[in-house]
ROVOLUM-34790 format. One line per field, with one value per atom (N, C-alpha, C): atom name; x, y, z. Coordinates in nm, 4 decimals. Each point is the difference from the previous one (the first is absolute). Layout:
N
atom: (CA / ...)
east: (X / ...)
north: (Y / ...)
up: (Z / ...)
//
This chain:
191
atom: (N / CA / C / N / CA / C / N / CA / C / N / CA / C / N / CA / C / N / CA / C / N / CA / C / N / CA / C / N / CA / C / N / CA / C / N / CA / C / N / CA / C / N / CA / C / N / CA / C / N / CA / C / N / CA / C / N / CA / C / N / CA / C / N / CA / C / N / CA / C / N / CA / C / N / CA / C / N / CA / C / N / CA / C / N / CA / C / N / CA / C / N / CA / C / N / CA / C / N / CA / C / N / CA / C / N / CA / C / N / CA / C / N / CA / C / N / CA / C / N / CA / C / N / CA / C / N / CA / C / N / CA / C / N / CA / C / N / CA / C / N / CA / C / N / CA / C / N / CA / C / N / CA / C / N / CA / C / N / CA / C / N / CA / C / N / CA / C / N / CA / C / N / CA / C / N / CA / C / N / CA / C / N / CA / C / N / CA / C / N / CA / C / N / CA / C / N / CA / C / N / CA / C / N / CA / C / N / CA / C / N / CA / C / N / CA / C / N / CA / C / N / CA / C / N / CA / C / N / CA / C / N / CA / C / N / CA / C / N / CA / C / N / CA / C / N / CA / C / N / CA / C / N / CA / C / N / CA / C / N / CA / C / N / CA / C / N / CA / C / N / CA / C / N / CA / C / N / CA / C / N / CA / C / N / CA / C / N / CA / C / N / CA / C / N / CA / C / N / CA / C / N / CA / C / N / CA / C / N / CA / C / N / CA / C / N / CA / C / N / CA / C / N / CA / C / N / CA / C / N / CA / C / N / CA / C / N / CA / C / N / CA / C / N / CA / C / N / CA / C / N / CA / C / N / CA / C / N / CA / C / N / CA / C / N / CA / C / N / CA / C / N / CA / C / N / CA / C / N / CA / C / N / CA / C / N / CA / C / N / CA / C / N / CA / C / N / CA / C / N / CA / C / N / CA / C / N / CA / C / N / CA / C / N / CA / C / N / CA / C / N / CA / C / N / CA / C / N / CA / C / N / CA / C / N / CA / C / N / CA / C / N / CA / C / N / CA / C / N / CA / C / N / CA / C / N / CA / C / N / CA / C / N / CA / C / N / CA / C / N / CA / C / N / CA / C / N / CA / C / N / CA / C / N / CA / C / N / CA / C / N / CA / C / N / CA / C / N / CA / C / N / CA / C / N / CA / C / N / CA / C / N / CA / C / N / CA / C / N / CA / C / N / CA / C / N / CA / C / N / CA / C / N / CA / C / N / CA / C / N / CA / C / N / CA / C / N / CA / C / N / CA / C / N / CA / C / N / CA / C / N / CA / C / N / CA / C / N / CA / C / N / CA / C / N / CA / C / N / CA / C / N / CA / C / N / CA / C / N / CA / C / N / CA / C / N / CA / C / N / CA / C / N / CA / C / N / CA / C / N / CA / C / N / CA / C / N / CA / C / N / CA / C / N / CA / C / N / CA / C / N / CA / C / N / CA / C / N / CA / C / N / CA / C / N / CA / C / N / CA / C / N / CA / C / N / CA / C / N / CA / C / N / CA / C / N / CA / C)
east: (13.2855 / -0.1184 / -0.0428 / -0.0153 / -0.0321 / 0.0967 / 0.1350 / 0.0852 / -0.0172 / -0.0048 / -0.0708 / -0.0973 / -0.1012 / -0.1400 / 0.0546 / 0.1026 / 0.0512 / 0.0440 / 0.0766 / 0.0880 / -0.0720 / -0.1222 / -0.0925 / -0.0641 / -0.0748 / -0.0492 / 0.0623 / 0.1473 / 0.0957 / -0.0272 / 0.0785 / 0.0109 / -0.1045 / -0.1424 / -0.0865 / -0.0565 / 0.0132 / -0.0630 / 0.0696 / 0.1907 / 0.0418 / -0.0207 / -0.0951 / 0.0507 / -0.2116 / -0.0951 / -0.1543 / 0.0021 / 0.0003 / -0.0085 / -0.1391 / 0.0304 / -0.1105 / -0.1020 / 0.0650 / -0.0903 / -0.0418 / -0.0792 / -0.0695 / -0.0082 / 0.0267 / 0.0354 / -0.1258 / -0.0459 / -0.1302 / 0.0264 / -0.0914 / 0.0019 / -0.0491 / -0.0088 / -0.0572 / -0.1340 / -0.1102 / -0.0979 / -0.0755 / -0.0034 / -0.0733 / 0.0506 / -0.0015 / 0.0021 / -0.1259 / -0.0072 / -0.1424 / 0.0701 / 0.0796 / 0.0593 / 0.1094 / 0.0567 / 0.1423 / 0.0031 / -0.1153 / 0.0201 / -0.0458 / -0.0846 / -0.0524 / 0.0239 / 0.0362 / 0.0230 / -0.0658 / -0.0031 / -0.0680 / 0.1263 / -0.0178 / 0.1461 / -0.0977 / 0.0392 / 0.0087 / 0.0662 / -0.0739 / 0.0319 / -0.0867 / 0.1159 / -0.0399 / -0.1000 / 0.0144 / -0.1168 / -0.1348 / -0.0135 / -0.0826 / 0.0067 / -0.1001 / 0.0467 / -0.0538 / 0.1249 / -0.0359 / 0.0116 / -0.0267 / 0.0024 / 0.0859 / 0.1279 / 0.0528 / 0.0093 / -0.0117 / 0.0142 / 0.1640 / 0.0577 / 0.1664 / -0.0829 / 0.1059 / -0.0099 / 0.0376 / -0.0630 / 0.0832 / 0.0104 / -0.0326 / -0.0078 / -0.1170 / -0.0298 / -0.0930 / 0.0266 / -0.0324 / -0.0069 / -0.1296 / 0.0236 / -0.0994 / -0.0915 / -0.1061 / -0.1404 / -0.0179 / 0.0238 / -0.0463 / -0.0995 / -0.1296 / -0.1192 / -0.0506 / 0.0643 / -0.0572 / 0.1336 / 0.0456 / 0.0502 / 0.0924 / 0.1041 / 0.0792 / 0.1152 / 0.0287 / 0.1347 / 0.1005 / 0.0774 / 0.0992 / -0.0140 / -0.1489 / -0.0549 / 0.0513 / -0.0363 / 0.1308 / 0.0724 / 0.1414 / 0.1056 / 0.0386 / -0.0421 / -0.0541 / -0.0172 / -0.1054 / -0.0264 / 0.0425 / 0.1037 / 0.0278 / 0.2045 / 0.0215 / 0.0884 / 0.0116 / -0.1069 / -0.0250 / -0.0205 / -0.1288 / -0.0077 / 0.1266 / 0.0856 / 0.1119 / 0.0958 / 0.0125 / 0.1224 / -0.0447 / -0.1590 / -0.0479 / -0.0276 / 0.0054 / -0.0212 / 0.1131 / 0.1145 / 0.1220 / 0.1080 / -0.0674 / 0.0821 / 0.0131 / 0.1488 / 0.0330 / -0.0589 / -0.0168 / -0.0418 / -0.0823 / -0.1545 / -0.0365 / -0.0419 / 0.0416 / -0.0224 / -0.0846 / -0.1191 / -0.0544 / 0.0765 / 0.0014 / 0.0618 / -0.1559 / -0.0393 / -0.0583 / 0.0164 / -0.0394 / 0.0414 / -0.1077 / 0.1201 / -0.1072 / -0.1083 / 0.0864 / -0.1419 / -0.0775 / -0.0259 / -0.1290 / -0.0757 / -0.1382 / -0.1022 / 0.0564 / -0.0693 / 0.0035 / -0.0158 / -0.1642 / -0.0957 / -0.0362 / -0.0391 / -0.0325 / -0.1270 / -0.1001 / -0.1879 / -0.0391 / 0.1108 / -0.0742 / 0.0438 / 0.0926 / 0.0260 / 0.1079 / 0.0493 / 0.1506 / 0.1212 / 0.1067 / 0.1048 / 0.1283 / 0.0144 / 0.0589 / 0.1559 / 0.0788 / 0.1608 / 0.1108 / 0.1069 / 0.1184 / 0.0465 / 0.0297 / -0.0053 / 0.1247 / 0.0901 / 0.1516 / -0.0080 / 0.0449 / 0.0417 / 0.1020 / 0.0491 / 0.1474 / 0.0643 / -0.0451 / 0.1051 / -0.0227 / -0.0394 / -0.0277 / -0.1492 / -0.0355 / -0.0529 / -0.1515 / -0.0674 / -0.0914 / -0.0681 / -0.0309 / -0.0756 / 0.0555 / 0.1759 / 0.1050 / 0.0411 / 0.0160 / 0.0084 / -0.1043 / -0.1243 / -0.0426 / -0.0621 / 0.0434 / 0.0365 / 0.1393 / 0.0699 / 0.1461 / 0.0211 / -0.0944 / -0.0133 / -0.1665 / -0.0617 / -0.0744 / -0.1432 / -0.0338 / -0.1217 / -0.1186 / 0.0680 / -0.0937 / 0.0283 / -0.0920 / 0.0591 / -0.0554 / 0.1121 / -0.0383 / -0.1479 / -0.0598 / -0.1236 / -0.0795 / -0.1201 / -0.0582 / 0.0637 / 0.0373 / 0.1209 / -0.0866 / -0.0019 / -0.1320 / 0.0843 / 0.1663 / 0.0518 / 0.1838 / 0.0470 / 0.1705 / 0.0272 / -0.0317 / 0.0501 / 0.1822 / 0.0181 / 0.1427 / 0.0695 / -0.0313 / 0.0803 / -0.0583 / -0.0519 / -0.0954 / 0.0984 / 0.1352 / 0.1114 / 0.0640 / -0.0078 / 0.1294 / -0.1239 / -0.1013 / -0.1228 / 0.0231 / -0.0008 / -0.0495 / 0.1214 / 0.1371 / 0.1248 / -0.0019 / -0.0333 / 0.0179 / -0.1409 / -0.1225 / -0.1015 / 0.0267 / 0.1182 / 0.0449 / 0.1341 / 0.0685 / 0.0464 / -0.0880 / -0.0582 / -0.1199 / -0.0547 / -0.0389 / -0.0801 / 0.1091 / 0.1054 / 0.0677 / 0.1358 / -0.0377 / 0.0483 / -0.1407 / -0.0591 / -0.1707 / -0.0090 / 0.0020 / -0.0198 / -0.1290 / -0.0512 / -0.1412 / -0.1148 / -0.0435 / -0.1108 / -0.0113 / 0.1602 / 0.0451 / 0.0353 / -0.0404 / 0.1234 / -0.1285 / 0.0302 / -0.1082 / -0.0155 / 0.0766 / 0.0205 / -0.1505 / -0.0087 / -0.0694 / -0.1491 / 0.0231 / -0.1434 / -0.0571 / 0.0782 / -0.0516 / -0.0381 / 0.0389 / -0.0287 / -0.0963 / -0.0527 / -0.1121 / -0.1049 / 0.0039 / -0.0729 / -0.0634 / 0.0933 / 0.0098 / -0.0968 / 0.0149 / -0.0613 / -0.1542 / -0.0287 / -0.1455 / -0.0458 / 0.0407 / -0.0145 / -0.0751 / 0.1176 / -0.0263 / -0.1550 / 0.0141 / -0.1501 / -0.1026 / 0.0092 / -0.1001 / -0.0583 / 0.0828 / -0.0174 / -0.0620 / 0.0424 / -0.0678 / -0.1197 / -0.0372 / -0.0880 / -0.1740 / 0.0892 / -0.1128 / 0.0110 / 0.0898 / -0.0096 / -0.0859 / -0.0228 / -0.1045 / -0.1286 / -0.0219 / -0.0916 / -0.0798 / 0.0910 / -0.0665 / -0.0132 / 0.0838 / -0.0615 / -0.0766 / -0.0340 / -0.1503 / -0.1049 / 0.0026 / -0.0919 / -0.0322 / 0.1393 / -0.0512 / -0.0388 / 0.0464 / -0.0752 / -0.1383 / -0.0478 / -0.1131 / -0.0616 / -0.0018 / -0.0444 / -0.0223 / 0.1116 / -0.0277 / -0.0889 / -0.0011 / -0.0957 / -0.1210 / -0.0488 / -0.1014 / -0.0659 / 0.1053 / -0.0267 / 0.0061 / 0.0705 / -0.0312 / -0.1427 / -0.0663 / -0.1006 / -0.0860 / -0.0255 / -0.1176 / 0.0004 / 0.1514 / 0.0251 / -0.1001 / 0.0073 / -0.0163 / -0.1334 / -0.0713 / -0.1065 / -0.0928 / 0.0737 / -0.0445 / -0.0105 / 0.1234 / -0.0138 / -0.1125 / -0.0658 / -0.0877 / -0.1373 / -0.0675 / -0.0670 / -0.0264)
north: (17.9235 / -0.0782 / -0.0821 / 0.0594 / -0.0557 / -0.1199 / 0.0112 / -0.1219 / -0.0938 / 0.0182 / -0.0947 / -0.0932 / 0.0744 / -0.0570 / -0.1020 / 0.0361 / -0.0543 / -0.1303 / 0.0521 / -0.1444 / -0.1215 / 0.0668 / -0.0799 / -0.1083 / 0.0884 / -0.0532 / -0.1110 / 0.0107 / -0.0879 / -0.0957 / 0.0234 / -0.1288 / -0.0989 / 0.1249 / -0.0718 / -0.1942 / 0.0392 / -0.1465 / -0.1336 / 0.0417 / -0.1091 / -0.0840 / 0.1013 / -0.0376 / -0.0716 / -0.0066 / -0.0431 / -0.1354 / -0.0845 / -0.1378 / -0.0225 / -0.0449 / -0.0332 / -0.1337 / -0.0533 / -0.1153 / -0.0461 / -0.0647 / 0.0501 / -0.1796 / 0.0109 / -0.1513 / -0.0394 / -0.1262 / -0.0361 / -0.1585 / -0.0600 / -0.1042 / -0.1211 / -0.1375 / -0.0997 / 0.0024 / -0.0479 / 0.0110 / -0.1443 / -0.0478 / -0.1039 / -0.0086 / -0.1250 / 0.0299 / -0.0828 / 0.0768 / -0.0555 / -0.0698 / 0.0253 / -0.0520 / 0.0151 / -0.0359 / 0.0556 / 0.1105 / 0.0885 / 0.1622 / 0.0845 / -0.0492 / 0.0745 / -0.0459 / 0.0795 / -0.0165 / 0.1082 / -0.0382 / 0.0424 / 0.0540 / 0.1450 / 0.0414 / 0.1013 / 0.0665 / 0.0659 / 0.2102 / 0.0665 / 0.1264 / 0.0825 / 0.0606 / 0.1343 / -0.0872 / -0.1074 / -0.0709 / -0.0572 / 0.0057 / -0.0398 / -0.1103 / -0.0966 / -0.1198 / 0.0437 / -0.0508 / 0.1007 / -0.1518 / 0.0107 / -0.0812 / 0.0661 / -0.0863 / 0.0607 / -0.0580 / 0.0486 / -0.0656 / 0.0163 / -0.1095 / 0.0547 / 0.0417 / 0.1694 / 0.0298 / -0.0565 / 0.0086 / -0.0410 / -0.1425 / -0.0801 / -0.1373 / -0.0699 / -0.1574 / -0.0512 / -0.1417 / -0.0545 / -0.1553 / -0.1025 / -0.0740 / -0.0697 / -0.0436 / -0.0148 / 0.0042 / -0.1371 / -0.0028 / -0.1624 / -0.0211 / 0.0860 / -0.0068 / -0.0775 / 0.0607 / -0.0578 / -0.1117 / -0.0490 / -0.1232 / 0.0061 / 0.1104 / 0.0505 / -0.0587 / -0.0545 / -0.0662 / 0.1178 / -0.1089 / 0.0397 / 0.1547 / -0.0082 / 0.0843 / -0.0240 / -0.1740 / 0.0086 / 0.0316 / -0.0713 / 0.0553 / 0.1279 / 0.1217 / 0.1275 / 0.0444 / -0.0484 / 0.0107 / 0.0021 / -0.1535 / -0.0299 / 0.0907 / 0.0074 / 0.0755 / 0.0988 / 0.1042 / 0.1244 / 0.0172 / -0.0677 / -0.0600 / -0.0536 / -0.0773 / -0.0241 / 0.0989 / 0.0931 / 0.1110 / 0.0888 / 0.0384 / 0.1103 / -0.0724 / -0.0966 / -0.0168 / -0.0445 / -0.0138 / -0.0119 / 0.1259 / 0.0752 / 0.1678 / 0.0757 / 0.0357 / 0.0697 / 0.1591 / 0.0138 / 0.1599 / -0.0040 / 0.0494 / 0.0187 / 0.1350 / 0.0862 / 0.1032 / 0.0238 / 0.1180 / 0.0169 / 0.1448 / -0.0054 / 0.1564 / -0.0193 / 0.1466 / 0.0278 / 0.0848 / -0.0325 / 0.0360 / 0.1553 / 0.1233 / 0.1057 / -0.0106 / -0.1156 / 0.0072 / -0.0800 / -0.0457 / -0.0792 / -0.0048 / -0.0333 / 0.0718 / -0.0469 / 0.0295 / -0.0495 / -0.1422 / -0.0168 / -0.1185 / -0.0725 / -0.1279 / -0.0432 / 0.0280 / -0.0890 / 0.0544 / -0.0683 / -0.0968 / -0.1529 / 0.0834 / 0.1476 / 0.0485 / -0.0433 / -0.0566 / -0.0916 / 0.1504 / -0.0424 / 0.1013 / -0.0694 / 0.1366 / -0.0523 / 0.0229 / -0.0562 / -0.0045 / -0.1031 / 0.0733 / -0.1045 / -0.0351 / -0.1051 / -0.0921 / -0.0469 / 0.0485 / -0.0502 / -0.1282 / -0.0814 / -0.1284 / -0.0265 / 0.0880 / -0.0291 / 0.0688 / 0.1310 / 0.0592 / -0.0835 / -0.0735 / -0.0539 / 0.0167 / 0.0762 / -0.0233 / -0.0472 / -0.0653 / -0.1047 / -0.0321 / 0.1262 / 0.0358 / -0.0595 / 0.0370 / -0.0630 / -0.0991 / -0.0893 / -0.1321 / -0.0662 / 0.0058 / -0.0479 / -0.0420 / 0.1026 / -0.0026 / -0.0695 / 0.0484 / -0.1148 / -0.1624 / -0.0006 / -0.1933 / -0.0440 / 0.0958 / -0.0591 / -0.0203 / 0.0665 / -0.0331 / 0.0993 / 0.1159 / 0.1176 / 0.0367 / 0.0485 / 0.0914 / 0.1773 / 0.0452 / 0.1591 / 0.0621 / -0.0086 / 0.0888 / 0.1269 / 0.0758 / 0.0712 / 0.1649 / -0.0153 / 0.1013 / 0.1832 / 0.0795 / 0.1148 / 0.1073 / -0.0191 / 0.1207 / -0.0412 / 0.0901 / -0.0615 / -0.0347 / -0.0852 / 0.0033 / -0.0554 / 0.0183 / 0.0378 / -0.1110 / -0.1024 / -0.1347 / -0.1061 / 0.0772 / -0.0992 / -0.0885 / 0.1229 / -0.0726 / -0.0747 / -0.0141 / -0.0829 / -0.1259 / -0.0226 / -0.0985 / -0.0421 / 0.0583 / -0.0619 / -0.0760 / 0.0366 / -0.0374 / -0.1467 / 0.0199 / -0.1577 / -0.1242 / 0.0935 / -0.0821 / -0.0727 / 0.0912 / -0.0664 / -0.1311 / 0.0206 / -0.1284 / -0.1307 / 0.0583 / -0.1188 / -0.0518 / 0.0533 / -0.0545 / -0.1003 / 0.0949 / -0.1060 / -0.0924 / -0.0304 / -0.0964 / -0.0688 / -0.0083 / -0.0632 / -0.0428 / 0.1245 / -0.0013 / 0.0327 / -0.1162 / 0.0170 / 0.0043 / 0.0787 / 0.0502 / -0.0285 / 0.0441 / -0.0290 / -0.1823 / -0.0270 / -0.1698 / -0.0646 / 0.0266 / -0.0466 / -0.1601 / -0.1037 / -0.1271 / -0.0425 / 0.0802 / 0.0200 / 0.0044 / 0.1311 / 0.0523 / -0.0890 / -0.0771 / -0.0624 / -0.1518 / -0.0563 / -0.1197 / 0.0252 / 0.1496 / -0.0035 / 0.0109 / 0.0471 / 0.0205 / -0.1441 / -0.1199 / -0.1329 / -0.0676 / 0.0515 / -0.0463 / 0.0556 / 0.1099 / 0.0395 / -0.0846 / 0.0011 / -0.0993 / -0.1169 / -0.0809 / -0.1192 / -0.0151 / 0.1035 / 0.0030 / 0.0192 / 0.1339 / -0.0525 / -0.1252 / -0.0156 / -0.1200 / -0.1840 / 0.0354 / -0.0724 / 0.0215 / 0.1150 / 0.0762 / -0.0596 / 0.0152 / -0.0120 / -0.1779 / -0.0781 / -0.1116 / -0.0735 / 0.0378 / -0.0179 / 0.0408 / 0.1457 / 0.0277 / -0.1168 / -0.0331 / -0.0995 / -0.1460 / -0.0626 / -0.1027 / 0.0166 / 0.0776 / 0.0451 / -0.0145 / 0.0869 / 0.0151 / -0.2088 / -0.0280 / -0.1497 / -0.1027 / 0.0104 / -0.0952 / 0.0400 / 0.1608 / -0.0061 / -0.0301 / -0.0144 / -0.0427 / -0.1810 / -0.0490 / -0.1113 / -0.0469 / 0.0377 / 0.0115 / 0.0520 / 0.0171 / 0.0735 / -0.1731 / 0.0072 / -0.1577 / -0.0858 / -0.0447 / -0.1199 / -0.0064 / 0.1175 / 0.0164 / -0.0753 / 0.0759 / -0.0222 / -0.1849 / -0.0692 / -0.0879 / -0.1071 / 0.0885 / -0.1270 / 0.0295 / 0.1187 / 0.0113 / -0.0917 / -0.0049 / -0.0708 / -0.1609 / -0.0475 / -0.1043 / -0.0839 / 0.0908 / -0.0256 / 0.0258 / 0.0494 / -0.0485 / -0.0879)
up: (10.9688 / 0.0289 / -0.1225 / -0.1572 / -0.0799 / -0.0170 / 0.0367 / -0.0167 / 0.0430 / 0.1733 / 0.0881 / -0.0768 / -0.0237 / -0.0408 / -0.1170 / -0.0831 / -0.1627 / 0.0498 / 0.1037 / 0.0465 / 0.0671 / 0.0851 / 0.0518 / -0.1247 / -0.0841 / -0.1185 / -0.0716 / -0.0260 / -0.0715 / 0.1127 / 0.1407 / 0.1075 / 0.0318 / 0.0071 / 0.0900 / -0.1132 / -0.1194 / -0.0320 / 0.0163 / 0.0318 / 0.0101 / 0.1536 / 0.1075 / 0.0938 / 0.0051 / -0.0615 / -0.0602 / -0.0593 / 0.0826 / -0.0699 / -0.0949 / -0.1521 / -0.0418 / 0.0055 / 0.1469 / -0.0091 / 0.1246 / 0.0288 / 0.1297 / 0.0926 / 0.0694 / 0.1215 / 0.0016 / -0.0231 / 0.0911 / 0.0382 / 0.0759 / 0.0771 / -0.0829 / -0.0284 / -0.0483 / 0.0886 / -0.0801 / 0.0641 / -0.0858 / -0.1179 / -0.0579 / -0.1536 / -0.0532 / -0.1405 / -0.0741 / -0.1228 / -0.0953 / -0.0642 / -0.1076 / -0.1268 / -0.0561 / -0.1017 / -0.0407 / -0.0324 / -0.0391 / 0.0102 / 0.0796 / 0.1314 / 0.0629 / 0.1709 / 0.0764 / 0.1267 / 0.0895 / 0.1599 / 0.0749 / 0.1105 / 0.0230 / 0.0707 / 0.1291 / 0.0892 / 0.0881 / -0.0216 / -0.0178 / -0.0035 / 0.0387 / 0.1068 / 0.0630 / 0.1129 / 0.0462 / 0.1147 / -0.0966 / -0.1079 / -0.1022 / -0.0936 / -0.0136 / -0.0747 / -0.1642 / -0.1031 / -0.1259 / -0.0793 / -0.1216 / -0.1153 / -0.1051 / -0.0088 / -0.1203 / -0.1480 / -0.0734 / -0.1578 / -0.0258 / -0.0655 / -0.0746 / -0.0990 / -0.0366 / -0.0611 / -0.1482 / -0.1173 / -0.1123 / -0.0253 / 0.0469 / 0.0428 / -0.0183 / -0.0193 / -0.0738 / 0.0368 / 0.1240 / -0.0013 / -0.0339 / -0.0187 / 0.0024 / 0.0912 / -0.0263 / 0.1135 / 0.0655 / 0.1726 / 0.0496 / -0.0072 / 0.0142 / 0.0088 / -0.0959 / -0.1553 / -0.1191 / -0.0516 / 0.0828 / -0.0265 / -0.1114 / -0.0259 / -0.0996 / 0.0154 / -0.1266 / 0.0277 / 0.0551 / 0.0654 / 0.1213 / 0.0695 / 0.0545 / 0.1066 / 0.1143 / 0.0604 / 0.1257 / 0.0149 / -0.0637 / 0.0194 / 0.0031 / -0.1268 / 0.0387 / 0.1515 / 0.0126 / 0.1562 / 0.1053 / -0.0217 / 0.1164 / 0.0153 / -0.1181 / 0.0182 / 0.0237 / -0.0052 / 0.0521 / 0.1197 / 0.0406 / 0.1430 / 0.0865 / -0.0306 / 0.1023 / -0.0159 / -0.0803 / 0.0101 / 0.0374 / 0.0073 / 0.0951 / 0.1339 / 0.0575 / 0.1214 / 0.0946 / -0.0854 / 0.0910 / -0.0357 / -0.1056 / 0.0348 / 0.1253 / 0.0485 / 0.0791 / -0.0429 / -0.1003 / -0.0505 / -0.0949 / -0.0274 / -0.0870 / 0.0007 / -0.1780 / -0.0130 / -0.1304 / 0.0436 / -0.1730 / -0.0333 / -0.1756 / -0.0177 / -0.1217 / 0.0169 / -0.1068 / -0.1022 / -0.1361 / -0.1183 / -0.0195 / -0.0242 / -0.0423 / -0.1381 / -0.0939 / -0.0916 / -0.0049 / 0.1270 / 0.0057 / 0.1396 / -0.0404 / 0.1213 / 0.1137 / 0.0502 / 0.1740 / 0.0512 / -0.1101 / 0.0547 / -0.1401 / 0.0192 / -0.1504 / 0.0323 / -0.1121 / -0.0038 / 0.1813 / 0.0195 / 0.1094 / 0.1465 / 0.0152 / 0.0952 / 0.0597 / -0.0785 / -0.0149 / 0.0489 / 0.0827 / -0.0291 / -0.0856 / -0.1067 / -0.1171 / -0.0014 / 0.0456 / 0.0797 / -0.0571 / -0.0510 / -0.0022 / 0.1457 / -0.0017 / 0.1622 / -0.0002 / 0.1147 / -0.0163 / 0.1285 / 0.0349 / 0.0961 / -0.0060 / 0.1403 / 0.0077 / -0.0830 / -0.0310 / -0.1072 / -0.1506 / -0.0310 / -0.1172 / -0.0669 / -0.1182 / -0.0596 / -0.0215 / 0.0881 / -0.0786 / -0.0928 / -0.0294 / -0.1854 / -0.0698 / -0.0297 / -0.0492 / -0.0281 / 0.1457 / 0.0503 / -0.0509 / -0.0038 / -0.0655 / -0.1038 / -0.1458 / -0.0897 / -0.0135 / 0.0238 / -0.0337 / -0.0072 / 0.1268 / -0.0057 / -0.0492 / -0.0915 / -0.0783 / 0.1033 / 0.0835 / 0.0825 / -0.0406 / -0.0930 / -0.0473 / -0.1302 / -0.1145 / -0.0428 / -0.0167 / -0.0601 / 0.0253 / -0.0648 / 0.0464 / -0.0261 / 0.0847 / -0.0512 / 0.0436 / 0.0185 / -0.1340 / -0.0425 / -0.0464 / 0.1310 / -0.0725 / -0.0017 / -0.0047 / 0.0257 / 0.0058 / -0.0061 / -0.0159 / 0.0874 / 0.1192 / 0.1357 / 0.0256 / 0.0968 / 0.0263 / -0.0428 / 0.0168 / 0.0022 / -0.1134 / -0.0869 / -0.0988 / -0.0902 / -0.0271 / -0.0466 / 0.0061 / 0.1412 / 0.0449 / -0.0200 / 0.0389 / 0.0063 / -0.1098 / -0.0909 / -0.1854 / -0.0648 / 0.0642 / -0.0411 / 0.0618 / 0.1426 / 0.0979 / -0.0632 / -0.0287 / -0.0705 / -0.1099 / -0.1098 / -0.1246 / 0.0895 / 0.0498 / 0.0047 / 0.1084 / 0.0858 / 0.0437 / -0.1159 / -0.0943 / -0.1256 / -0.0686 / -0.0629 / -0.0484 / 0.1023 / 0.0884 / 0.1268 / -0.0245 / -0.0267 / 0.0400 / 0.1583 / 0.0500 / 0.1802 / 0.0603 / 0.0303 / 0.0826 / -0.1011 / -0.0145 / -0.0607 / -0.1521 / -0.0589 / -0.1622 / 0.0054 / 0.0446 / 0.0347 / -0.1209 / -0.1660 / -0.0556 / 0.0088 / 0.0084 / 0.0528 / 0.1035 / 0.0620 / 0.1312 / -0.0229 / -0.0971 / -0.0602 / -0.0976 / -0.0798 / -0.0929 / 0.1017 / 0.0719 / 0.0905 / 0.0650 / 0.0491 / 0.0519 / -0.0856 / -0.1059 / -0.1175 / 0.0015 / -0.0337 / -0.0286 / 0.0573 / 0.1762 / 0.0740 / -0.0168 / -0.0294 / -0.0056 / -0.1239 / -0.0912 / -0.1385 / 0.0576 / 0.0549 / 0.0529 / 0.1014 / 0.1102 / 0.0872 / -0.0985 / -0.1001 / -0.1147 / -0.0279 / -0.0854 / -0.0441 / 0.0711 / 0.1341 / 0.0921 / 0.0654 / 0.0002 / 0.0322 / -0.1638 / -0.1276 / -0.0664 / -0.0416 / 0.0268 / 0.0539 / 0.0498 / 0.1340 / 0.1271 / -0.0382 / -0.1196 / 0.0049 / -0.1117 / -0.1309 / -0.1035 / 0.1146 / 0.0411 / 0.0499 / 0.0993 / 0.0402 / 0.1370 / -0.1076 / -0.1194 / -0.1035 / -0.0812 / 0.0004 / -0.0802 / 0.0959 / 0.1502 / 0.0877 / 0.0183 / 0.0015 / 0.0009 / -0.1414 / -0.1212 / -0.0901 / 0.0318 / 0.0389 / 0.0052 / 0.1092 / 0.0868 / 0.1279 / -0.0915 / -0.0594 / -0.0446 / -0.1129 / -0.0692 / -0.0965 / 0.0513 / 0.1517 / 0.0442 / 0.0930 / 0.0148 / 0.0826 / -0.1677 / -0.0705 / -0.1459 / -0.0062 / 0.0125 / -0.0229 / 0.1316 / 0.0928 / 0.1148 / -0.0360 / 0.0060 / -0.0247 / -0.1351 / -0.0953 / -0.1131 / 0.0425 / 0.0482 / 0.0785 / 0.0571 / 0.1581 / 0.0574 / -0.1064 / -0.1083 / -0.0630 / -0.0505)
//
């Protein structure tokens, strides 16, 4: 009997999938999607992962986005596995999940082509490695996010709105000065 039980023990985990099927249901952003489990609509966070924000207008937040968004919504399979050293939920009630599509990756995926990088690191989690290895050549590929070319042109561009910005504001300021002296003038005039 004790053998039984030994042999059970050894067998039973290969036959326990660690990752669990759910349905597309919506997506937020390049790190956060809206899936279907257990008949329940959930919010998941990638784990380990860090895109940039559309809300706050972060460079290359779309694309982020929109690439996450079209590979979770034309996946034949999406699966979350969760990591034992890390919680459940973030503070926002978020579920905190490496997310495979199609058998691939997405945490991964998108780190590799530069749409994230690895952050929010509270514990060794399983795949942080393989993340930090694919983050170092996105960086030096300058893919997406690293593309400093990119970063520095938008930089350029805020410069520039500056600068037009306090533009508009001195000549608003010297037409009204002069509007102000041609009034004294007409006025002096009619005396």
């Amino acid at each position: 009997m004790k053998k039984l039980i030994l042999v059970l023990l050894l067998i039973f985990p290969f036959f326990v999938s660690a990752k669990e099927v759910v349905k597309y249901s919506g997506c937020v952003d390049g790190d956060t999607i809206k899936v279907i489990r257990k008949k329940e609509e959930i919010t998941v966070r990638l784990l380990a992962v860090d895109t940039p924000e559309v809300n706050k207008k972060e460079y290359y937040a779309k694309e982020a986005s929109n690439y996450t968004c079209n590979l979770i919504k034309k996946a034949k399979k999406i699966e979350l596995e969760y990591d034992s050293k890390s919680s459940e939920t973030d503070k926002y009630g978020r579920v905190l999940a490496w997310v495979y599509v199609d058998d691939e990756l997405l945490n991964d995926e998108l780190i590799k082509n530069g749409y994230g990088k690895v952050a929010y690191l509270y514990a060794k989690y399983k795949y942080v490695d393989i993340l930090q290895v694919h983050e170092k050549k996105a960086q030096s590929s300058q893919l997406g996010i690293w593309n400093n070319e990119k970063v520095e042109n938008n930089n350029l561009s805020i410069w520039i709105v500056l600068l037009l910005i306090v533009v508009a504001i001195l000549y608003a300021l010297y037409e009204f000065r002069m509007k102000k002296q041609l009034k004294r003038i007409i006025k002096k005039c009619k005396i």
